[in-house]
C-alpha positions as CSV (number, residue, x, y, z in Angstrom):
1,X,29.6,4.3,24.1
2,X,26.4,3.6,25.8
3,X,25.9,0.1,26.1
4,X,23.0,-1.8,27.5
5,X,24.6,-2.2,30.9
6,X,24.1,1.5,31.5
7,X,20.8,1.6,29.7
8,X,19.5,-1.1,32.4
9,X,21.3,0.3,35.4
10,X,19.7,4.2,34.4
11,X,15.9,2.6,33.9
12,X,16.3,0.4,37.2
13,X,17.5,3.8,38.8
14,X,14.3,5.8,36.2
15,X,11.8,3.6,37.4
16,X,12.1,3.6,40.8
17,X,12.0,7.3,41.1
18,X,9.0,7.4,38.4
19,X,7.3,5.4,41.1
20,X,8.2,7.6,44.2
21,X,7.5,10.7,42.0
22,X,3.8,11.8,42.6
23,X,3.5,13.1,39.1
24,X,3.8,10.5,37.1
25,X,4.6,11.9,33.4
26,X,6.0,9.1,31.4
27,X,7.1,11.3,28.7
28,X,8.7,13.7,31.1
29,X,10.3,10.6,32.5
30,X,11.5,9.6,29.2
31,X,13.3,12.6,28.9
32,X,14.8,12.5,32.4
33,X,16.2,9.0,31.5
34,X,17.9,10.2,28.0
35,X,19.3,13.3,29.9
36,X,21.0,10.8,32.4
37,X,22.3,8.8,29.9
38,X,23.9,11.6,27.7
39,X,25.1,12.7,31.3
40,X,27.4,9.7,31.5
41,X,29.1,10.3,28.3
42,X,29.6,13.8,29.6
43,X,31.4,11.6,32.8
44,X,33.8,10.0,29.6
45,X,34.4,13.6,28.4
46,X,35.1,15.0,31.4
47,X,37.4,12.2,32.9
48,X,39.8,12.7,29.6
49,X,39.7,16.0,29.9
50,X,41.5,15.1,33.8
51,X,44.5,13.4,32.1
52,X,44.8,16.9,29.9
53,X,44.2,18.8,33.4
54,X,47.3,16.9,35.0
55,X,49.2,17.6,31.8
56,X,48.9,21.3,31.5
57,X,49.6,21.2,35.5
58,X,52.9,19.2,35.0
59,X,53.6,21.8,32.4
60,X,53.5,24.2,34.6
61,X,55.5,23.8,37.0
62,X,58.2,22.3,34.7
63,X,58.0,26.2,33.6
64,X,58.8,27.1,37.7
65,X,61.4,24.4,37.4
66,X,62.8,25.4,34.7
67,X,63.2,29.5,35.4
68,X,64.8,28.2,38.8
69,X,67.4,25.7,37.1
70,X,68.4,28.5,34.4
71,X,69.2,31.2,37.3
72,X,70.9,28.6,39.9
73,X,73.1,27.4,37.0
74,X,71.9,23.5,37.8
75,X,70.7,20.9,35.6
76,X,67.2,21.6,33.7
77,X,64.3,19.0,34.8
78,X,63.0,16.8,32.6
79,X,60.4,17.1,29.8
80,X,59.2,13.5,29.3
81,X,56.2,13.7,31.4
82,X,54.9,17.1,30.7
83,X,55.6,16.6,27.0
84,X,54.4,13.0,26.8
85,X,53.2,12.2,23.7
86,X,49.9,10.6,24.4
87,X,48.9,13.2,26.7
88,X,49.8,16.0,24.3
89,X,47.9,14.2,21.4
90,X,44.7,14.0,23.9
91,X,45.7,17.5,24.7
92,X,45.2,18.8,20.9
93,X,42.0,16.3,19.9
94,X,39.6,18.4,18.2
95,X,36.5,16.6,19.9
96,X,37.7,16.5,23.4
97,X,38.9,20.3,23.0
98,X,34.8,21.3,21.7
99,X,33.5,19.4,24.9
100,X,35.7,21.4,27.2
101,X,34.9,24.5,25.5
102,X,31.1,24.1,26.0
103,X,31.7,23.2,29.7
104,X,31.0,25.8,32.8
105,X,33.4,24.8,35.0
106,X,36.6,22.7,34.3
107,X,39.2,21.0,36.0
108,X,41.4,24.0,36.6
109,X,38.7,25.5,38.9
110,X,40.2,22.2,41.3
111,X,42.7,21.5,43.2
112,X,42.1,18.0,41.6
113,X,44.6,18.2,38.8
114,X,47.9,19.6,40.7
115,X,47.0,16.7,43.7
116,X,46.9,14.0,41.3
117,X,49.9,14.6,39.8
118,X,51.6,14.8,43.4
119,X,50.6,11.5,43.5
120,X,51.8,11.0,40.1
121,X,55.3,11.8,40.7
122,X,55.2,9.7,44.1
123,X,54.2,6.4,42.3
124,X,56.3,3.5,41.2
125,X,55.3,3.7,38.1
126,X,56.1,7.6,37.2
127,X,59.6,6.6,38.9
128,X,60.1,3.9,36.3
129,X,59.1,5.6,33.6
130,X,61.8,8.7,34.0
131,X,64.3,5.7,34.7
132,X,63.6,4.0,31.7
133,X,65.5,4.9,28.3
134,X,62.9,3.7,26.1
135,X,61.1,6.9,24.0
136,X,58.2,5.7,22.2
137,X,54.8,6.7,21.6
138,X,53.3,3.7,22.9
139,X,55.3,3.9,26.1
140,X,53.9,7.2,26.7
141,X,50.3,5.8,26.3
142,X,50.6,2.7,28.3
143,X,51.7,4.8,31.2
144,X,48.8,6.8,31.3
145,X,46.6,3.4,30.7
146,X,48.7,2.5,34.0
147,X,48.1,5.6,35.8
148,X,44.7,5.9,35.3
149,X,44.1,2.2,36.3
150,X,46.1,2.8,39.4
151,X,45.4,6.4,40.5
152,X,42.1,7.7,38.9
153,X,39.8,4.3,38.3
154,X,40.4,3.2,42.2
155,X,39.8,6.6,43.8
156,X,37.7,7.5,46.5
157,X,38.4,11.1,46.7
158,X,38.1,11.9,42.9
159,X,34.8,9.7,43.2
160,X,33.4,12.5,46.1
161,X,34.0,15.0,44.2
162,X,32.6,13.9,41.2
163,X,29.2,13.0,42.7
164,X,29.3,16.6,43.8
165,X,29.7,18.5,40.6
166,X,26.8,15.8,38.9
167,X,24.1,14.0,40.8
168,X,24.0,12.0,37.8
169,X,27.7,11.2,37.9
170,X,27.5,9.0,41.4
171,X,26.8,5.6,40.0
172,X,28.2,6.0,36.4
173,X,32.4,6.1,36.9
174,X,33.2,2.3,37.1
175,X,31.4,1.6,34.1
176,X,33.0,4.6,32.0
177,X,36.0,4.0,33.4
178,X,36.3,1.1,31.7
179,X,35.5,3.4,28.3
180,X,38.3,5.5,28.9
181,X,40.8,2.8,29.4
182,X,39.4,1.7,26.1
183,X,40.3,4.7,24.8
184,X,43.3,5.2,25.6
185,X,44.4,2.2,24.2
186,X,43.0,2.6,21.1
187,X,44.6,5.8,20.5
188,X,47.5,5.8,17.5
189,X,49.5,8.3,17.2
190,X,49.0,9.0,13.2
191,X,46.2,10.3,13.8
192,X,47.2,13.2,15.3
193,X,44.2,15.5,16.8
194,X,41.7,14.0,14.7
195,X,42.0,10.5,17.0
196,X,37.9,9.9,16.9
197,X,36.8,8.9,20.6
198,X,34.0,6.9,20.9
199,X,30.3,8.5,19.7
200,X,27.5,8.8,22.6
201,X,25.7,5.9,21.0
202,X,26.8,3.1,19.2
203,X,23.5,2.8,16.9
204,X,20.0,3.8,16.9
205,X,19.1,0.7,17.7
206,X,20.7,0.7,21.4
207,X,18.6,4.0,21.9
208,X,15.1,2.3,20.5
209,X,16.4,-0.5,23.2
210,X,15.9,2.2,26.2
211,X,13.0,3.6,24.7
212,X,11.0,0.6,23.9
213,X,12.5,-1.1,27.8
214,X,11.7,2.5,29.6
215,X,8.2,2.0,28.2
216,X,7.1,-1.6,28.1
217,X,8.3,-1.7,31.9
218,X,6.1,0.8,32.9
219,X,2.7,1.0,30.7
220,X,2.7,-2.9,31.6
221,X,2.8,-2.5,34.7
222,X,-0.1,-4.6,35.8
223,X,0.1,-7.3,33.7
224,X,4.2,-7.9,34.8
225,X,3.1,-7.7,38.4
226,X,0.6,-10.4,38.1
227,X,3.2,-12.7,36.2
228,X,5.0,-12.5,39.4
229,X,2.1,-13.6,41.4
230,X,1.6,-16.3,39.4
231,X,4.6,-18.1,40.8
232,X,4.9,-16.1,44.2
233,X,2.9,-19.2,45.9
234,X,1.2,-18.2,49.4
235,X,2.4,-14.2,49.4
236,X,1.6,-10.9,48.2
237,X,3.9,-9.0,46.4
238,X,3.4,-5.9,49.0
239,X,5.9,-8.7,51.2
240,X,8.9,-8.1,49.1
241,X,11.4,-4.6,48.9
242,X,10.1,-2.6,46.3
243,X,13.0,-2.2,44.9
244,X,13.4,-5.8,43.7
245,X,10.0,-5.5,42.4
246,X,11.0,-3.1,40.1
247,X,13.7,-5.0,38.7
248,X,11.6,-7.9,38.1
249,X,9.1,-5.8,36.3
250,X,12.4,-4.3,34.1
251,X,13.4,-7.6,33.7
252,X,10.1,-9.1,32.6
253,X,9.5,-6.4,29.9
254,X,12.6,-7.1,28.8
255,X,11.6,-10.8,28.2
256,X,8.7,-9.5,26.5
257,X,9.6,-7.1,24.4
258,X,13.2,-8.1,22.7
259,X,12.8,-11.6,21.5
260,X,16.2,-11.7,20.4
261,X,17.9,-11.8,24.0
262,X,18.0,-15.3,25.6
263,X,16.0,-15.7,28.8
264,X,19.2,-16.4,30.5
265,X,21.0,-13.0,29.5
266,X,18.7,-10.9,31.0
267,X,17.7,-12.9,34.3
268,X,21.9,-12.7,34.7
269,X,21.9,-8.8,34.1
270,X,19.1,-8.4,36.9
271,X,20.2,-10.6,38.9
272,X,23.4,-8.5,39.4
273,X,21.6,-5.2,39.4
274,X,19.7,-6.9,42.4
275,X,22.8,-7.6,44.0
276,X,24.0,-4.2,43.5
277,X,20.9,-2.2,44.3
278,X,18.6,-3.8,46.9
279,X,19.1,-6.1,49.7
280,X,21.7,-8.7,50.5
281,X,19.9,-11.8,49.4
282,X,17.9,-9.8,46.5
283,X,20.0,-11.6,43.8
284,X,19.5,-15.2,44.7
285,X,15.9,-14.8,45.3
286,X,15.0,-12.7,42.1
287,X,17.2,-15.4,40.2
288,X,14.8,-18.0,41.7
289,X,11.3,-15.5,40.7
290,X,12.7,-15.1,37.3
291,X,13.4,-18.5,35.8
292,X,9.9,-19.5,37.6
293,X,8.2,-16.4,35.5
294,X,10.4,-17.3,32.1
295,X,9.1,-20.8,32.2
296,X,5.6,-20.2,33.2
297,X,5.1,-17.8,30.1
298,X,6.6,-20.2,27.9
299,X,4.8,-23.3,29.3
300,X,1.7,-20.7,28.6
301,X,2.8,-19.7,25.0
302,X,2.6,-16.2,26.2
303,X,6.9,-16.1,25.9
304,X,8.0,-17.6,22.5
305,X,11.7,-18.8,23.8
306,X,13.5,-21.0,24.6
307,X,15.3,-22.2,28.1
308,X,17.4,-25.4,28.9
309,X,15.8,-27.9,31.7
310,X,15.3,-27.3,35.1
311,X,18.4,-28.5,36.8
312,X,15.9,-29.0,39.9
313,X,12.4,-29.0,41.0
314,X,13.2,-25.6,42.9
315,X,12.0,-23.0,41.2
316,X,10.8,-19.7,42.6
317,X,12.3,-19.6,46.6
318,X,9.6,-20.0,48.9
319,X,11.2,-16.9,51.8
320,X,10.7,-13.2,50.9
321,X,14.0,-11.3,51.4
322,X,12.5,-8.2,53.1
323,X,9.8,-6.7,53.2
324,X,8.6,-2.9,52.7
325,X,10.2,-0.4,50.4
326,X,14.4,-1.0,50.2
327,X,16.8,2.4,49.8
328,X,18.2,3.1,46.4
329,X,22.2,2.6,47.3
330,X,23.2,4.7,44.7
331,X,26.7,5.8,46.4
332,X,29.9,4.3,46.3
333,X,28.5,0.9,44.9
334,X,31.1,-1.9,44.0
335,X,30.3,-3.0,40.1
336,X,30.7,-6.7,39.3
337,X,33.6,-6.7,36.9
338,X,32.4,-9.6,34.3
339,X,35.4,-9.1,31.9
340,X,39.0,-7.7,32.4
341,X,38.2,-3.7,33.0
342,X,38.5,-1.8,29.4
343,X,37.8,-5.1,27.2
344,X,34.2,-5.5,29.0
345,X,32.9,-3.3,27.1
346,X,34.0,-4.7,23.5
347,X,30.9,-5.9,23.0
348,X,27.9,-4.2,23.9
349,X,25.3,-6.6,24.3
């Protein structure tokens, strides 16, 4: 489940507190940064676990409903929510059921799971569904895709109190939202409780990728920051946020170290971390520094790849976007969707 767009986002994040940190341990901060990471597929657990928490809620009270019905004499409620057969399946799975077990707190220690299905049963979408006559499997999944697209990926409230049971949960739920939605869809009912979610990592090879990154960005530190003043023209690099200087020092070793990603991959991949992470104008400007870096290395024979023409004389922007050290916005952060939401993450690179 971990791709690389989590691996860069965590060693942007890694980095910049390795540098703020006045004990600088690189293989303490190694192991800060693979903690995070297995933190976020925690996040995947946990938010599946919330459509079983809503479940087991629903169940409940169709028990209340039910007692009440049989002593009044009126009509029994209906079971097709609390019993639907998605939810019950997700309910039963063997690994989802070993993650909750090995968790302190769950979601019954909220009031998270009987509010959201308040807002359930209020929705257009739980209407229809108890309207509609059709009684399938797959409609029972593709409401809860709907549901959780509508009323748990777009959620403020559920995205407070998230950061607040994990610091390491407040910049992680768009991107494994998009896992769970996955999920969900590929769920089939034959396979019963033994439906395989998706594995922490996909490969070894993704976690040599944050390894070999992690380091290369760090223990090269000099000789990245001096690439970047080989095209910064008449100003120091103490001029621009720090923040984007750390990116461009991620996205150099990156460069360096994995000859088997084009130049233009990763200078897109930073380029919207910078947009996401430091200042308003970081983006275009650490666009500009990067293809100006890329092609001095490769006119240098110190970067063996290849890049199409310059489409302009411009290269590196002449204006520093700010100066000093720029805040880590790790809260509430809008994620640039590149793909339609659960088939981004298809492929991992």
């Amino acid at each position: 489940m971990i791709n690389r767009e989590i691996i860069r986002n965590k060693i942007v994040q890694l980095t910049y507190a390795y540098y703020l940190n006045g004990n600088k341990n690189i293989d303490t901060a190694e192991k800060e940064l693979f903690f995070s990471l297995s933190k976020a597929y925690d996040l995947y657990n946990h938010l599946l676990s919330l459509i079983v928490a809503v479940t087991k809620e629903a169940q409940r009270r169709l028990e209340v409903t039910q007692g009440r019905a049989k002593r009044e004499g009126t009509e029994e409620p209906s079971q097709k929510f609390a019993y639907n057969r998605f939810a019950i399946q997700l309910q039963e799975n063997k690994a989802l059921n070993e993650f909750i077990s090995n968790q302190k707190t769950n979601w019954a220690d909220t009031p998270v799971p009987g509010q959201l299905f308040e807002a359930i049963e209020s929705s257009e979408i739980y209407q229809a569904y108890m309207a509609s006559s059709e009684d399938s499997y797959d409609a029972d999944r593709e409401l809860w895709r709907k549901l959780y697209k509508t009323l748990i990926q777009e959620n403020a409230d559920l995205d407070n109190i998230l950061e607040d049971q994990s610091l390491y949960w407040n910049d992680d739920k768009e991107i494994v939202d998009t896992f769970v939605l996955k999920t969900i869809k590929r769920f089939k009912e034959q396979n019963g409780a033994k439906e395989e979610l998706l594995p922490e990592w996909d490969s070894d090879e993704e976690k040599e990728f944050a390894r070999k990154l992690f380091r290369s960005a760090i223990l090269n530190e000099v000789e990245y920051q001096h690439y970047m003043n080989e095209v910064s023209r008449n100003w120091d690099l103490s001029r621009l946020a720090y923040m984007d200087i750390v990116i461009m020092q991620i996205a150099i070793a990156e460069m360096m170290t994995f000859p088997n990603i084009p130049v233009s991959v990763t200078i897109n991949e930073y380029v919207d971390i910078a947009k996401l992470y430091s200042t308003s104008r970081s983006g275009g400007y650490i666009n500009g520094m990067l293809d100006a870096i890329a092609r001095n290395l490769i006119k240098t024979n110190r970067l063996m790849k290849h890049m199409d023409p310059q489409k302009s004389k411009e290269t590196a922007p002449t204006e520093v976007p700010a100066e000093g050290v720029a805040p880590v916005k790790m809260r509430h952060r809008k994620r640039i969707i590149k793909k339609d939401d659960e088939e981004n993450n298809d492929n991992n690179e």
